[in-house]
C-alpha positions in Angstrom: 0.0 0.0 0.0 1.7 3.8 -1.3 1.8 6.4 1.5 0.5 9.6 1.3 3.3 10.5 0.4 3.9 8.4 -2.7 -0.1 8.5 -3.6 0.1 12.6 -4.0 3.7 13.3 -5.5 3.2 14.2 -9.3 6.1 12.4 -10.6 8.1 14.2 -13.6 7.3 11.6 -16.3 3.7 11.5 -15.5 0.9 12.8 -17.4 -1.1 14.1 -14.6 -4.4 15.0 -15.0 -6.5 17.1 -12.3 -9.3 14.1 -13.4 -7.7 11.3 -12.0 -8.1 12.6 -8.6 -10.7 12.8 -6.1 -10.9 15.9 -3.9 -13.2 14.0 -1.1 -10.7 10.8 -1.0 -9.7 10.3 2.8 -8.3 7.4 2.5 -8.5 4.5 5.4 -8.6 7.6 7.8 -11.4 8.3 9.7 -12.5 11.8 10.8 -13.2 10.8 14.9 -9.1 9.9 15.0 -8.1 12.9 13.2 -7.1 15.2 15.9 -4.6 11.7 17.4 -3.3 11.1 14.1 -3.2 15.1 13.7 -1.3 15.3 16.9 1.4 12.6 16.5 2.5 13.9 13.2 2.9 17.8 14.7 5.2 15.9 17.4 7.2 14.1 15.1 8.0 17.2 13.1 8.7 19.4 15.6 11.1 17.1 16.9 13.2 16.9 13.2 12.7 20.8 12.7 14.5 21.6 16.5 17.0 19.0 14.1 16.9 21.4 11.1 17.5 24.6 12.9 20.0 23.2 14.5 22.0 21.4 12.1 22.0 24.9 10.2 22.3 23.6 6.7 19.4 22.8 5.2 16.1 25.0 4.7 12.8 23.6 3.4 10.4 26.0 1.7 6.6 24.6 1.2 4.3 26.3 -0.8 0.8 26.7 -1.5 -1.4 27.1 -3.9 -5.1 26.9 -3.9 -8.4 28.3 -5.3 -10.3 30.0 -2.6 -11.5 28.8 0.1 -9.8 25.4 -0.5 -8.2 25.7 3.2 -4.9 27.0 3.0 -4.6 29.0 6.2 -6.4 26.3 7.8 -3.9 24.0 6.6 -1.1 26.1 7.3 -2.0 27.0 10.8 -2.9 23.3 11.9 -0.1 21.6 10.4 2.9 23.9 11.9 1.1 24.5 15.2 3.5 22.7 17.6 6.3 24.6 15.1 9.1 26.6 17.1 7.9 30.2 15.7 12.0 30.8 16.1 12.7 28.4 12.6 9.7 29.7 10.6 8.2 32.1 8.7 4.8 32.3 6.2 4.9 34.9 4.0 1.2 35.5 2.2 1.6 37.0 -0.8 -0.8 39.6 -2.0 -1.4 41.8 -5.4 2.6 42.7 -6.6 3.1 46.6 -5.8 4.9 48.7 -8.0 8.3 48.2 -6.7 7.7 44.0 -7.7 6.5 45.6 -10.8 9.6 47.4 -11.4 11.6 43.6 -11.1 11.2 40.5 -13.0 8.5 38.0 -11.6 10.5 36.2 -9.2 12.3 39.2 -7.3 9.8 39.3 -4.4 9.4 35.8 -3.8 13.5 35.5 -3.8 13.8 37.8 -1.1 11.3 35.9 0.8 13.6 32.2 0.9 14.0 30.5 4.2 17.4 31.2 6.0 19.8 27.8 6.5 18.1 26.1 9.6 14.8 27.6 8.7 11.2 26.7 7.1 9.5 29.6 5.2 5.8 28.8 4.1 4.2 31.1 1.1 0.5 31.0 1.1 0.3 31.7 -3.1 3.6 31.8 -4.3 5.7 32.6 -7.8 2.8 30.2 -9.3 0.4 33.1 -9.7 2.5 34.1 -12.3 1.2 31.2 -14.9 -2.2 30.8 -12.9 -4.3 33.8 -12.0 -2.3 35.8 -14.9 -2.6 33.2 -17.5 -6.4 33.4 -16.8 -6.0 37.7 -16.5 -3.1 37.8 -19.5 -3.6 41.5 -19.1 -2.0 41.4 -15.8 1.1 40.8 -18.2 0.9 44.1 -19.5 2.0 45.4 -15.6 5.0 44.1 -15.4 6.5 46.6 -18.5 8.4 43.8 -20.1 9.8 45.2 -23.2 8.9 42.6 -25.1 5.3 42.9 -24.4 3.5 45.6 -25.5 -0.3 44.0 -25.8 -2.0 41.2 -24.8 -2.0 40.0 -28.3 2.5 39.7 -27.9 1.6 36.9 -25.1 2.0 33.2 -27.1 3.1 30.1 -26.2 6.5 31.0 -26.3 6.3 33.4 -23.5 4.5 30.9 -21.3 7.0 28.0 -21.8 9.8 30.6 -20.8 8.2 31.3 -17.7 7.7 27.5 -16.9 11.3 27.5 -17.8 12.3 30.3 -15.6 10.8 28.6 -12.1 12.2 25.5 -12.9 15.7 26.9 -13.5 14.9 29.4 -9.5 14.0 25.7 -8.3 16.7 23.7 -9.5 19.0 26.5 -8.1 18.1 26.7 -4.8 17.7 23.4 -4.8 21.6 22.8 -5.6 22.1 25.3 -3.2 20.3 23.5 0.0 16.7 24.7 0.1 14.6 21.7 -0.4 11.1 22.3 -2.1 8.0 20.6 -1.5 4.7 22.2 -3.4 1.0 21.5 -2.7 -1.8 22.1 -4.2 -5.0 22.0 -2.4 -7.9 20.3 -4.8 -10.8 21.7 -3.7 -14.3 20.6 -5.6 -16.5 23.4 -7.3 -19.4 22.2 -5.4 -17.5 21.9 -2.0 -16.2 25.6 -2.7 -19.8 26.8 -3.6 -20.6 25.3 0.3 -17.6 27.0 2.1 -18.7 30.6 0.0 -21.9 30.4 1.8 -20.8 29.8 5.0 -18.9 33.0 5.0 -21.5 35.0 3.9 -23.8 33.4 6.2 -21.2 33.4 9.2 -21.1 37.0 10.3 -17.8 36.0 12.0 -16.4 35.0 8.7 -17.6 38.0 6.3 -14.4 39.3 6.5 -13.0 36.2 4.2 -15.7 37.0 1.2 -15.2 39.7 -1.3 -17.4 40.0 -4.2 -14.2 39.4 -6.7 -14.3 35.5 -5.2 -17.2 34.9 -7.4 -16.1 36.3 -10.2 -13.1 34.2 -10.0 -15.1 31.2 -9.9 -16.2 32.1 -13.1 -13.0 31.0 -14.6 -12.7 27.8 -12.9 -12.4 25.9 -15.8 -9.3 28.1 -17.1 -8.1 28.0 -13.8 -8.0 24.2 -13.4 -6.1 23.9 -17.2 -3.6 26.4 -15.6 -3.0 24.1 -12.3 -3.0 21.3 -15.0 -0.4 22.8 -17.0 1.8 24.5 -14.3 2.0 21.4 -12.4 2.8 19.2 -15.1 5.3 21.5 -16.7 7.0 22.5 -13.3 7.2 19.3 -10.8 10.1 17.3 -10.8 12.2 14.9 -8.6 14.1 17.5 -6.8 11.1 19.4 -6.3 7.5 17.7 -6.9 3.9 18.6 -6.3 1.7 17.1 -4.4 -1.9 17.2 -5.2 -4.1 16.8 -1.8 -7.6 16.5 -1.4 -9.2 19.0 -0.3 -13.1 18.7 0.3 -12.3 16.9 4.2 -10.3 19.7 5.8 -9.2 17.0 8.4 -7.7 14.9 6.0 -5.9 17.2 4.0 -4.1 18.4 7.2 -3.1 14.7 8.2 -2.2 14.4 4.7 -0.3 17.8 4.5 1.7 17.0 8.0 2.4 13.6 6.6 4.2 14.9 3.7 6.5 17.7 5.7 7.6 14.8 8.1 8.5 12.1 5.5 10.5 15.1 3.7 12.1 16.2 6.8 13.2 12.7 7.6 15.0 12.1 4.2 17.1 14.5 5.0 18.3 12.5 7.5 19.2 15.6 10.3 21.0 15.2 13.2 21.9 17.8 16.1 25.4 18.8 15.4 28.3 17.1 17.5 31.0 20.1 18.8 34.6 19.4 18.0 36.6 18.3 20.7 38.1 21.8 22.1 34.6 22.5 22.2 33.6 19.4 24.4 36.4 20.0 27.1 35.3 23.9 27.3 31.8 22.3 28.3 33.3 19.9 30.6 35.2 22.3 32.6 32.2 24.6 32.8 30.2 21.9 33.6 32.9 21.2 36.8 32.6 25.1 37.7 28.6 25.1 38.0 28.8 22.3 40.3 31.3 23.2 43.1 29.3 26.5 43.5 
């Protein structure tokens, strides 16, 4: 029987198709052991990330990507809970302002890589860039590339390029010790259409709806080619996709979880052992404490 692990990794050869997979699959799990299961992974990882801050030479960056109200800061905010805040950091990435605009796609998402030791989580990611602007090209036209002058100047060309370009800022810091895992939370449309409601519904949870949300649903057919087509063009060994289920919140966090641990545990950490100079110094400090 695969893992979660193994059942949710797009592999680089594969033909993957957003078809093939169920966004109300849970598995064997059931939902009245979730929080145990839930639990037990948090502990596990917190134990291998006190490993990865302290060995100091890794840093793993997970990403995100989602339609809305799929659950990602559910997700996030569950999974990393027993976290140390000291060896993370989520960044949520927004609309690009002007100074993005005045740099090429990838500029603001650079500056925002995990230190060595560290985990950085981006809720949305350098993905927008061939998912909510393929569906808007016209967002294009923002970013002044000189190459660009109308929508009509946007072909296939310019899209494999940028496919191009976030493999090549992958594979780099990749080679360069920042391991990369990518989700992407498969929500239904019907499931979506039930979680919309809520909010309005849930006075508590107006805040989360703006008018635009529909709008965007609109599209969901263009936006589900451009997961399609990101994913397939853009996962690879060194740094895959995983495409999780999304309709059960409960299991997408126990399969979320499951995925950060098994990743964390190929690396195969370990705390760092001081030289020997070191050791005595600790010894002989260790001989001062006790005869005060």
């Amino acid at each position: 029987m695969k893992s979660l692990t193994e059942q949710f990794k797009i592999k680089s050869d594969s033909k993957f198709s957003l078809s093939d997979y169920d966004p109300a699959f849970s598995d064997s799990y059931e939902k009245e052991n979730a929080d145990l299961v839930l639990n037990e992974l948090i502990a596990e990882t917190s134990k291998l990330e006190a490993q990865l801050y302290a060995s100091n030479s890794y840093s793993l960056l997970i990403i995100f990507q989602a339609m809305d109200a799929a659950g990602k800061d559910s997700a996030i905010a569950h999974t990393m809970s027993g976290i140390n805040p000291q060896g993370c950091q989520v960044y949520s990435f927004k609309q690009p302002s002007s100074e993005d605009y005045d740099h090429d796609f990838l500029w603001r998402h650079y500056k925002a890589l995990p230190e060595r030791g560290r985990i950085g989580i981006h809720n949305r990611s350098h993905y927008e860039n061939v998912l909510v602007v393929k569906v808007h090209p016209e967002l294009v036209l923002k970013e002044n590339n000189p190459a660009i002058k109308q929508v009509e100047d946007i072909d296939k060309q310019f899209w494999e390029q940028r496919y191009e370009s976030i493999r090549n800022f992958e594979k780099h810091i990749h080679s360069n010790g920042t391991v990369v895992i990518k989700f992407f939370l498969n929500v239904s449309k019907q499931e979506q259409k039930k979680r919309f409601l809520k909010r309005i519904d849930n006075p508590k949870k107006n805040w989360k709806f703006q008018a635009s949300d529909i709008a965007e649903r609109e599209h969901w057919d263009e936006y589900m080619k451009a997961y399609e087509k990101a994913i397939n063009e853009t996962s690879t060994d060194d740094c895959p996709w995983y495409v999780i289920p999304a309709d059960k919140k409960w299991f997408t966090r126990i399969a979320i979880s499951t995925i950060i641990r098994d990743t964390l545990k190929k690396l195969k950490l370990e705390f760092p052992v001081l030289p020997k100079e070191e050791m005595d110094k600790l010894r002989e400090a260790k001989g001062g404490l006790e005869k005060q």
